[in-house]
C-alpha positions in Angstrom: 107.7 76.4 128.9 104.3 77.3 130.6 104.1 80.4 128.5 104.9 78.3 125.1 101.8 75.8 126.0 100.0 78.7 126.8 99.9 80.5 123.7 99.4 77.3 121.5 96.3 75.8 122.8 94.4 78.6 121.5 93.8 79.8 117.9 96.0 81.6 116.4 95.3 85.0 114.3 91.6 85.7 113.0 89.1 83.5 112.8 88.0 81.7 109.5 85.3 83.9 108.2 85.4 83.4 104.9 82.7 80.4 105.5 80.2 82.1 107.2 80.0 85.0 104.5 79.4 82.2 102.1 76.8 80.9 104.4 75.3 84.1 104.7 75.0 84.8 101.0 74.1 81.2 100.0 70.9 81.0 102.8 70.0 85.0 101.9 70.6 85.9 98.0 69.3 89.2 98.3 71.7 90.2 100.7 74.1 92.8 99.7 77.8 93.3 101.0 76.6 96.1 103.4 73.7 93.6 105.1 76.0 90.7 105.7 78.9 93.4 107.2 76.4 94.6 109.5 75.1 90.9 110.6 78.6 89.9 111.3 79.2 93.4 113.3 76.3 92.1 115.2 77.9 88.4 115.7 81.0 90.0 116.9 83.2 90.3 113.9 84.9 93.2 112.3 84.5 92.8 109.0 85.6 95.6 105.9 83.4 95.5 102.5 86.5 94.3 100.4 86.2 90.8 102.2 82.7 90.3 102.6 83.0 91.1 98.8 85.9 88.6 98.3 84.1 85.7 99.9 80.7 86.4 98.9 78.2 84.2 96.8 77.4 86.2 93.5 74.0 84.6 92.6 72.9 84.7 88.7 70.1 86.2 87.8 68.2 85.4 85.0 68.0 88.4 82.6 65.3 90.4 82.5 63.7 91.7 79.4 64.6 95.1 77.9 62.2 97.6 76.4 62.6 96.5 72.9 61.5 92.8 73.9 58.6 94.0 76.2 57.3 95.8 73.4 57.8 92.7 70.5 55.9 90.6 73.1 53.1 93.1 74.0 52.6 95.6 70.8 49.1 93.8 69.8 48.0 95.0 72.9 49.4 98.8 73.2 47.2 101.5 72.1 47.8 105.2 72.0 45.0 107.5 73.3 45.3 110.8 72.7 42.7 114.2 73.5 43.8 117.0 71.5 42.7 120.9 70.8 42.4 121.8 67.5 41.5 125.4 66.3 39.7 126.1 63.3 40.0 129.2 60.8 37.0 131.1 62.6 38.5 130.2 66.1 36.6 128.0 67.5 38.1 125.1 69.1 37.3 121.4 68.5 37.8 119.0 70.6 39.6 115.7 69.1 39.8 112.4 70.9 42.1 109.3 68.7 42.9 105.8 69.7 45.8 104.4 67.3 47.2 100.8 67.8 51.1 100.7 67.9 51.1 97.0 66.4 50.2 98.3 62.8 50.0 102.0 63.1 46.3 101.3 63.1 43.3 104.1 63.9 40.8 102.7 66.1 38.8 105.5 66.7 38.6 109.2 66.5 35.7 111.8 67.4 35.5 115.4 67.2 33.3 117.4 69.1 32.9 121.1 70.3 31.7 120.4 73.7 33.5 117.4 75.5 32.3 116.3 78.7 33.6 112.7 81.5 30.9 111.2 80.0 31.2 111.3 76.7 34.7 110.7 76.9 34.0 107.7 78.3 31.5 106.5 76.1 34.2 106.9 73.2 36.3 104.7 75.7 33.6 102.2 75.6 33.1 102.8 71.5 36.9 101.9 70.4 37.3 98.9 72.7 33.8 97.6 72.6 35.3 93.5 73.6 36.8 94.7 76.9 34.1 93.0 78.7 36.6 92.6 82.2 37.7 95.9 82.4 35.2 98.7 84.1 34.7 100.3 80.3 33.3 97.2 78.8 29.8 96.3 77.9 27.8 99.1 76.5 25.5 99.6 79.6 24.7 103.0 80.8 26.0 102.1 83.8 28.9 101.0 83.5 29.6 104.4 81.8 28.5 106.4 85.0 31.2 104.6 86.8 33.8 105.1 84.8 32.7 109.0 84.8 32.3 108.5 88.5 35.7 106.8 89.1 37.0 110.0 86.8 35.6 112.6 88.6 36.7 111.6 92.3 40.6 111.0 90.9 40.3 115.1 90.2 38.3 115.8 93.2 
């Protein structure tokens, strides 16, 4: 008889976990199975993978664009630059520089030179997008130029 009362006015088998994993997973979203494994290890409570996984909150996510959408929503605003070699039939080598749009296929601008240099480059920066007033190539000022050649020059240094 004293054994029988005993053994009955404690709990019997595991404890109920099942409602703190969903606790876990509700009050932390970006917590994986292997993060709320380890914080019940830490409470005390041996835990395997398959029942955090069982008992586990799955949170939707909202879907995030793919490539193709990114690029309906931002084509107007993609350009293409390209600097290319090109030899001619009494080898020399010109130096071609072409800004294409990707919304219409569209050239911008295109130079070709026999001598480039940072500076002129960047003046042909500042001659195809010539309403970027925000970005460090906008504006036509001399200055403006130099630190863009500056800014160009210490990125290789």
């Amino acid at each position: 008889m004293f054994w029988r009362c005993k053994s009955q006015t404690g709990k019997v088998g595991r404890p109920r976990i099942d409602a703190e994993i969903r606790r876990m997973s509700r009050e932390n979203p970006r917590w994986g199975v292997p993060r709320i494994q380890s914080e019940l290890a830490k409470l005390g409570h041996t835990v395997v993978e398959a029942t955090v996984r069982r008992y586990r909150i799955r949170h939707r996510n909202p879907p995030s664009q793919n490539l193709r959408t990114f690029l309906d929503n931002h084509l107007r605003d993609i350009v293409a630059v390209d600097f290319f070699v090109v030899p001619t039939a009494t080898f020399r080598i010109l130096f071609t520089f072409v800004v294409l749009r990707h919304d219409r296929r569209h050239l911008v601008h295109f130079n070709v030179t026999a001598h480039t240099t940072a500076e002129g480059t960047a003046q042909q920066i500042i001659g195809a997008f010539p309403k970027l007033h925000g970005s460090p190539c906008g504006g036509n000022s001399r200055s403006k130029v130099q630190n863009v050649v500056g800014s160009c020059t210490t990125q290789n240094a």
